[in-house]
C-alpha positions in Angstrom: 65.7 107.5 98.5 69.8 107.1 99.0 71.6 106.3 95.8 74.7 104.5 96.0 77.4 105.4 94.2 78.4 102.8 91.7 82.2 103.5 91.6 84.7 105.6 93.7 84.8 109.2 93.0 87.8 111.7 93.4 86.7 112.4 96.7 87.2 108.3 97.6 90.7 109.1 96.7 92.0 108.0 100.2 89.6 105.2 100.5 90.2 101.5 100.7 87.5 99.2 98.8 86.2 96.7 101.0 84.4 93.9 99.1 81.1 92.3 101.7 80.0 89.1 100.8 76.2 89.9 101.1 73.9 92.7 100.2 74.0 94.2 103.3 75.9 94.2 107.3 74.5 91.8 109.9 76.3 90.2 113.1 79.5 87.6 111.2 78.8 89.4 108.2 82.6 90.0 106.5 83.8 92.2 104.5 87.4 92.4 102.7 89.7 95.5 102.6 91.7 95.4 99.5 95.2 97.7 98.8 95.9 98.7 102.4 100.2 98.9 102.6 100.6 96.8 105.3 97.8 94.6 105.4 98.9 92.3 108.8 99.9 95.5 110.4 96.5 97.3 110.6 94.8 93.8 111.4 97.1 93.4 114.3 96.5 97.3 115.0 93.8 98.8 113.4 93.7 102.5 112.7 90.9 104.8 111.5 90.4 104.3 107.2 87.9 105.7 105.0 86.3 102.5 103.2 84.2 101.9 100.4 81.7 98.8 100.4 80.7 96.9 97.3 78.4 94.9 98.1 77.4 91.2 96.6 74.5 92.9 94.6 77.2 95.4 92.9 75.6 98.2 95.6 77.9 100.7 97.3 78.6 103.2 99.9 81.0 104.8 101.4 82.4 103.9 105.4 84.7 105.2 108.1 86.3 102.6 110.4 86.6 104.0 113.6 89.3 102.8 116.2 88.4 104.6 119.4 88.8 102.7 122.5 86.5 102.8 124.1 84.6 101.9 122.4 86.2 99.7 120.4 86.5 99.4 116.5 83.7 100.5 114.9 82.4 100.8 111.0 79.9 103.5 110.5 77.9 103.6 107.1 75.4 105.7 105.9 72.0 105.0 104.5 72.3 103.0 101.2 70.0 101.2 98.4 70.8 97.3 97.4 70.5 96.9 94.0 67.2 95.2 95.1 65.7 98.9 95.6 65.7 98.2 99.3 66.7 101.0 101.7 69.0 100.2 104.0 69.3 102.7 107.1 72.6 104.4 108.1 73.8 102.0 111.2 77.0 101.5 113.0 78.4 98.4 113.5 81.2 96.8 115.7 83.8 95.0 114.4 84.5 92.0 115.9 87.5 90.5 114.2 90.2 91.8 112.1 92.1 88.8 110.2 94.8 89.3 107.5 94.5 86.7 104.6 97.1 85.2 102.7 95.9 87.5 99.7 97.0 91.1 100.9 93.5 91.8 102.3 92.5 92.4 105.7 88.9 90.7 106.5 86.6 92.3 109.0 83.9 90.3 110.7 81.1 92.3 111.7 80.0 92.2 115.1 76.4 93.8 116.9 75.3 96.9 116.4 76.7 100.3 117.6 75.3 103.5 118.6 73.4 104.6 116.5 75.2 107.6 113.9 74.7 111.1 114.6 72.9 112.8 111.7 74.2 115.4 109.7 73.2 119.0 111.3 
């Protein structure tokens, strides 16, 4: 069963926390990117960042936003548990909105589903 980590480790040096309002990612689902430099920069013009999700349950994972176009922004995370003990399957996910907020955060609205990830070989 996938444990999440509980805190970032050295090797989530370069990544941003991104605090989601629910225990897990569904369509309108949002998430906020905290300490990126230039917060309405990247939502204007997003670029590929390493993220890691807390989510509302105190659950995390780690992410990569990818920027790609095609096909368009996308947030890939792997398989994770909620602190409910549920197993939540690695999924990709557009994102379909990227808003700065008057608080030096960057919200991402989650949009459908993307391809599926490629598994590890």
């Amino acid at each position: 069963m996938p444990q999440p980590p509980t805190e970032p480790n050295d090797d989530d040096a370069s990544a941003f926390l991104a605090v989601c309002g629910h225990t897990h990612l569904f369509p309108g689902a949002r998430c906020r990117v905290q300490g990126l430099p230039a917060p309405t920069a990247f939502a204007a013009t997003p670029h590929p960042v390493d993220l890691y999700l807390r989510f509302s349950d105190g659950a995390a994972t780690d992410a990569e936003l990818h920027t790609e176009d095609p096909p368009g922004p996308l947030l890939t995370v792997p398989a994770y548990t909620t602190g409910a003990g549920t197993v939540i399957d690695a999924r990709t996910w557009t994102v379909r909105e990227f808003t700065a907020t008057g608080e030096d955060e960057v919200e991402l609205t989650i949009g459908t589903r993307g391809p599926d990830p490629t598994p590890p070989t």
